[in-house]
C-alpha positions, -999 to 999 in steps of 0.1 A, spaced: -495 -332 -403 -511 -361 -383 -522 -354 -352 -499 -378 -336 -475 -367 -348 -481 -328 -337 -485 -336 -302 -449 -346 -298 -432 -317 -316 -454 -290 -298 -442 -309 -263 -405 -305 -275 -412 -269 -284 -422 -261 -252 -395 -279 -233 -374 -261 -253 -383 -230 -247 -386 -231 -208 -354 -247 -207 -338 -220 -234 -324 -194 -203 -314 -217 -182 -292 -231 -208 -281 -202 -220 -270 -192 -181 -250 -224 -177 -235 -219 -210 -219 -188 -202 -213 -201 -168 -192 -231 -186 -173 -207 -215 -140 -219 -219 -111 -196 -209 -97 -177 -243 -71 -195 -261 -48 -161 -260 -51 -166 -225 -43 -202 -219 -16 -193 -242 -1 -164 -217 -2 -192 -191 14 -222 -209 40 -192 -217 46 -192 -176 43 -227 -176 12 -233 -161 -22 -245 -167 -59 -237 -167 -60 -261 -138 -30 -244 -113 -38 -227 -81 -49 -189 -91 -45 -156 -68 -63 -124 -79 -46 -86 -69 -72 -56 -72 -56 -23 -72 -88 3 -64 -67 39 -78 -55 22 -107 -87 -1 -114 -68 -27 -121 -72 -69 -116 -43 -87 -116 -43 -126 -123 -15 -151 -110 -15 -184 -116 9 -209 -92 41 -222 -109 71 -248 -102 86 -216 -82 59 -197 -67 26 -175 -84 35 -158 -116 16 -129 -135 -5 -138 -162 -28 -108 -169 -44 -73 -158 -77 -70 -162 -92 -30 -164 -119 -26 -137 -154 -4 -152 -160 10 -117 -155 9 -81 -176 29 -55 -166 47 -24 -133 67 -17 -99 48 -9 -99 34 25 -114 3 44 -153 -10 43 -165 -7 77 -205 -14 73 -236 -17 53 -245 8 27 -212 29 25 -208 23 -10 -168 17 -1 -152 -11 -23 -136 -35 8 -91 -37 10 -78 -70 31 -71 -102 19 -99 -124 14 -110 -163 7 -133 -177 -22 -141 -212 -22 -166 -228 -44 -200 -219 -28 -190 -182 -37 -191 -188 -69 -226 -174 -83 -230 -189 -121 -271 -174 -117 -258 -136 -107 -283 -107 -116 -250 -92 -131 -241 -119 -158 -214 -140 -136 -205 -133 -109 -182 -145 -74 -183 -129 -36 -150 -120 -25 -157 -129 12 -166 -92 30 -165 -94 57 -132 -113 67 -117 -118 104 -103 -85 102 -135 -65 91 -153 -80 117 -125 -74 143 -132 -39 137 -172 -38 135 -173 -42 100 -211 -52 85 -219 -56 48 -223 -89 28 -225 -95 -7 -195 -76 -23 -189 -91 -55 -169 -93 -86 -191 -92 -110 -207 -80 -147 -223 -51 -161 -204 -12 -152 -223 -2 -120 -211 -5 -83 -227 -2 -47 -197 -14 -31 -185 -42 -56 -156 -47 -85 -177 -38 -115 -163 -57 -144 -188 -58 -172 -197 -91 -188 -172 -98 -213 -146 -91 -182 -162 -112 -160 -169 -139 -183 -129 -149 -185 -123 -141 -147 -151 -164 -142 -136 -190 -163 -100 -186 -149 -115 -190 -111 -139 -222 -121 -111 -242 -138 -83 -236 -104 -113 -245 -82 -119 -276 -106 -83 -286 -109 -85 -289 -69 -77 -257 -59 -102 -257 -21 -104 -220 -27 -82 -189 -42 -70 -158 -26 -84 -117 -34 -61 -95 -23 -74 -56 -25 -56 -26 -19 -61 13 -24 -30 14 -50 -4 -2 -64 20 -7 -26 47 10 -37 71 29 -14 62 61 -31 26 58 -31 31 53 6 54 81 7 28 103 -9 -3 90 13 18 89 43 -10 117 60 -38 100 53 -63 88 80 -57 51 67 -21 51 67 -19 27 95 -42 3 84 -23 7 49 8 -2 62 -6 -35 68 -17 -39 35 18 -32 22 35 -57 45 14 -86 32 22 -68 -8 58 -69 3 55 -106 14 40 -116 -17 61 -97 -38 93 -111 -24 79 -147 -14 56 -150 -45 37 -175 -20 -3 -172 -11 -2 -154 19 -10 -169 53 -32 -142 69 -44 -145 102 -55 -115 126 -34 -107 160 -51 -82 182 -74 -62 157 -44 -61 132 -29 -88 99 -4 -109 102 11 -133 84 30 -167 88 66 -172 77 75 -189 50 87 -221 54 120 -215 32 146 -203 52 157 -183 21 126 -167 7 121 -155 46 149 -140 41 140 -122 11 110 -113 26 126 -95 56 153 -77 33 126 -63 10 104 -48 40 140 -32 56 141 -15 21 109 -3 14 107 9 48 141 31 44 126 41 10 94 53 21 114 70 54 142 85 28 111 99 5 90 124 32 128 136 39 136 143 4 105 163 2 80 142 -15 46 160 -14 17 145 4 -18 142 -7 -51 129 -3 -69 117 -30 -106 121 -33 -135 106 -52 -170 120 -59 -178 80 -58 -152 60 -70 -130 55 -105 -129 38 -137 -97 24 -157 -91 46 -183 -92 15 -210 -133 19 -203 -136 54 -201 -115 60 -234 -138 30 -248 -175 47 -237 -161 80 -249 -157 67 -288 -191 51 -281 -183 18 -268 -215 -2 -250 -207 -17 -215 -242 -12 -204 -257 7 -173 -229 28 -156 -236 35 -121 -236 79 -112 -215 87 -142 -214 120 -134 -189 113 -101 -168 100 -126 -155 137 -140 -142 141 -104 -128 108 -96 -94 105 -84 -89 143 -70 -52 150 -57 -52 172 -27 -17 184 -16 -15 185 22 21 188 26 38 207 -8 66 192 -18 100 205 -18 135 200 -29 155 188 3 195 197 5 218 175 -3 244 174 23 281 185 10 304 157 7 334 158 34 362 160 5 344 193 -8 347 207 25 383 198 29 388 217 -5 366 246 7 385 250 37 420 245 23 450 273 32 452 278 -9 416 278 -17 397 308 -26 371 302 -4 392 295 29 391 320 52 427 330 56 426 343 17 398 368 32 413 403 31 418 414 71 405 379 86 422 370 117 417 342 134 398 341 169 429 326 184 454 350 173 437 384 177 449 402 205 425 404 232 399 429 236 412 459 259 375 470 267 362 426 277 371 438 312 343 464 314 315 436 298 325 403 313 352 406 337 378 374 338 381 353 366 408 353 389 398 318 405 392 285 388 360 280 407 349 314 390 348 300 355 332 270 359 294 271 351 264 275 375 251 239 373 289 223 375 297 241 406 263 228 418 274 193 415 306 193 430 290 201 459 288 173 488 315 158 510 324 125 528 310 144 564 271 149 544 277 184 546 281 210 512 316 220 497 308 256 487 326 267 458 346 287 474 357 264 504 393 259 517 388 220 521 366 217 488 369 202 456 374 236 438 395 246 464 420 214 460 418 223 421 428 262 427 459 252 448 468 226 415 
């Protein structure tokens, strides 16, 4: 081969290769979303481009994708979660392992296409509310690979599409999308059954902003009102509406729940769960790379009762009583061999010699009655047994 001709070629290798893995990271970076996928959303009618919302659920391991519609978000998918750190509850700081729960904002600049962990996007610990409350941390991702300190382990197939789905909102205008995160699925009887727990306040938070979404099936407007979330109204006089009728009954519903006896519990983690998708999958063999302490795993998700449950009453209906009580029913007292009633027995010869009966009317009033009839127009007391008293006046009667 001529040498000129060499010189050129080698140069071109050599490009090549240094620019070989950065390619291949803004490949993957750029991987289109699957065409099953695109096909769930053009099934909800809407697009790669629409507004997207995300809903992490930490007991169940589960993340939920919505995508905005003509009438508010609809569901799209559930993706299974490989691990999660901590116990249920709130981050609060730095090196607690604890996977964060709030409402959070991801613009653009979040987005990290160069992550140590395949893809990867920061969900925005810590928020108003974390910091509110001395929260401290940074860099809690979603992310590849199975192992957590803190973050939403997804591994990199997972992340790959979640990736894909956020780039494409944000690059059909979307200024950024919404993570919601919450212990478990906010349902009136996982609130019931948590109802003990040390975060059951701050949880009840969470669940008002669930129910708000749920009914509204609007992004949330979160702001945060002396240390605690709020949220803005919806601007449909209707949906508001909706909103306020659904949070009256998931209220009664939890309230009705602890008084039919639900148990209550605390559950516990060694450090954190797994969806039971990845855990069936690694147990036939399945590779999803490094899996952070996968010994805490075999005590993940613990149930500890603190309050046993237990069948409540149920209160007899008013026209099962009347039948009870009827003069022909069995069960009504005057079928009851030798019942007499207390206001036909004759009276009791020997009452005299326990509780002798008054002879005045002031005599059978009580203690404290007596007491308060006392006082006249002069300022002076009307004894009970006065002439120009009260009781006396009701005596002569």
């Amino acid at each position: 081969m001529p040498l000129s001709t060499s010189i050129p070629l080698a140069a071109g290798l050599v490009v090549l290769v240094l620019a070989g893995p950065a390619a291949a990271q803004a490949g993957k970076a750029e991987a289109p979303i699957p065409a099953a996928t695109l096909a769930l959303m053009a099934q909800k009618g809407v697009t790669a481009a629409s507004p997207v919302l995300f809903r992490a659920y930490k007991k169940e391991s589960e993340i939920e994708v919505w995508k905005k519609g003509r009438a508010g978000y609809v569901f799209i998918k559930t993706f299974p979660i490989c691990r999660w750190s901590g116990q249920l509850g709130p981050k609060r700081k730095s090196g607690d392992r604890q996977t964060p729960e709030g409402f959070y904002t991801v613009p653009r600049r979040q987005m990290n296409p160069n992550s140590h962990y395949y893809l990867s996007f920061d969900v925005g610990y810590p928020n108003a509310y974390d910091r509110a409350h001395g929260g401290t941390g940074s860099a809690v991702m979603v992310h590849g690979i199975c192992s957590s300190m803190g973050c939403f382990a997804m591994t990199n197939g997972t992340v790959g599409e979640i990736y894909a789905i956020a780039r494409d909102a944000l690059n059909g205008g979307q200024a950024a999308f919404q993570f919601q995160s919450y212990p478990f699925r906010m349902t009136a009887e996982n609130m019931a059954r948590h109802r003990t727990d040390p975060n059951i306040a701050f949880w009840r938070e969470l669940k008002a902003g669930s129910d708000r979404f749920e009914a509204s099936r609007e992004e949330l407007q979160v702001s945060v009102v002396a240390g605690r979330y709020a949220f803005a109204p919806s601007r449909d006089p209707a949906i508001e509406a909706a909103v306020t009728t659904r949070r009256a009954v998931e209220e009664a519903r939890m309230t009705a729940l602890a008084e039919a006896g639900e148990p209550a519990v605390r559950t516990t983690y060694s450090d954190g769960g797994q969806n039971a998708f990845w855990a069936a999958y690694t147990a036939r063999g399945g590779a999803v790379g490094d899996i952070s302490r996968p010994e805490a795993l075999a005590f993940a998700g613990q149930e500890v009762v603190v309050v046993p449950g237990h069948r409540a009453h149920r209160p007899v209906p008013d026209t099962v009583w009347a039948g009870w009580a009827a003069p022909e029913s069995g069960l009504s007292p005057r079928q009851m061999a030798g019942f007499v009633p207390v206001y036909e027995r004759a009276p009791d010869p020997f009452g005299a010699l326990v509780a002798p009966l008054p002879n005045r009317y002031s005599d059978a009033l009580p203690s404290w009655l007596a007491a308060g009839l006392a006082g006249s127009g002069s300022g002076r007391p009307i004894l009970a047994g006065s002439p120009g008293g009260l009781l006396a006046s009701a005596e002569a009667l």
